[in-house]
N, C-alpha and C positions, 0 to 999 in steps of 0.2 A: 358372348361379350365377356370380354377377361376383365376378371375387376383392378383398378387402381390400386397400384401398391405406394403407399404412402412413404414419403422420404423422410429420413430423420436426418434434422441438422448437424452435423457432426461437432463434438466441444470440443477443440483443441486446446486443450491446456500443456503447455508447452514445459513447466515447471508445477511444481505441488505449491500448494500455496502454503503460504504462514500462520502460524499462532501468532500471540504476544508472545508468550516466554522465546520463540524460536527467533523473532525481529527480535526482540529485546536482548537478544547474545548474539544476532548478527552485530548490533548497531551500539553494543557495549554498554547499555542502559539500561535503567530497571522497566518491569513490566508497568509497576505506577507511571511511568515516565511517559509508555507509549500509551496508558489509559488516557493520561491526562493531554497527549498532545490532541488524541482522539476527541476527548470530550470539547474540546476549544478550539476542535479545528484546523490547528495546525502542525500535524502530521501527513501522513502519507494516505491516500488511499485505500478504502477497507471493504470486504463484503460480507454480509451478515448472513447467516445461514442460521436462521432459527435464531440462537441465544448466541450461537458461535461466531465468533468474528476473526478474518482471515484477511489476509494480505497476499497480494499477488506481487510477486519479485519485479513483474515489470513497472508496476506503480511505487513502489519502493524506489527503483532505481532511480526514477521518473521525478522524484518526490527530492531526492539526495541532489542529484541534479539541479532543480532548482537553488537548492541551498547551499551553493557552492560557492565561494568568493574567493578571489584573490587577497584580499585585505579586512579587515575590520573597519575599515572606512565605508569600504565598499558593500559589506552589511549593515552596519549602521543606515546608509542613505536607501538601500532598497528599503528597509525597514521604516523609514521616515524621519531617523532620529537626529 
């Protein structure tokens, strides 16, 4: 009898993921900025690896996307204001 050879799921990571200092000079901001959007929530998508935390380009993109508007008007009311 041949033993089972076990699969491993392959990671595709398609892009390297992000630091803060790295998003925070894509995105022209300071690193407080993207702590701080982090700590309140309303930033982009992050993964914590131990102490370290990263960003993946595609929840980035994901993230910019939503916050897109044609107007200031038109932020304002998704915003509720």
């Amino acid at each position: 009898m041949q033993s089972a050879q076990l699969k491993r799921p392959s990671l595709a990571i398609a892009q390297p993921l992000l630091d803060e200092r790295a998003l925070a000079e894509t995105l022209s901001v300071s690193v407080k900025a993207i702590q701080s959007w982090r700590y309140k929530g309303g930033g982009p998508a992050f993964v914590r690896l131990g102490r370290a935390i990263r960003y993946r380009p595609e929840d980035v993109e994901a993230w910019l996307a939503s916050n897109t508007f044609g107007s200031t008007t038109a932020a304002d009311a998704e915003r509720g204001q």
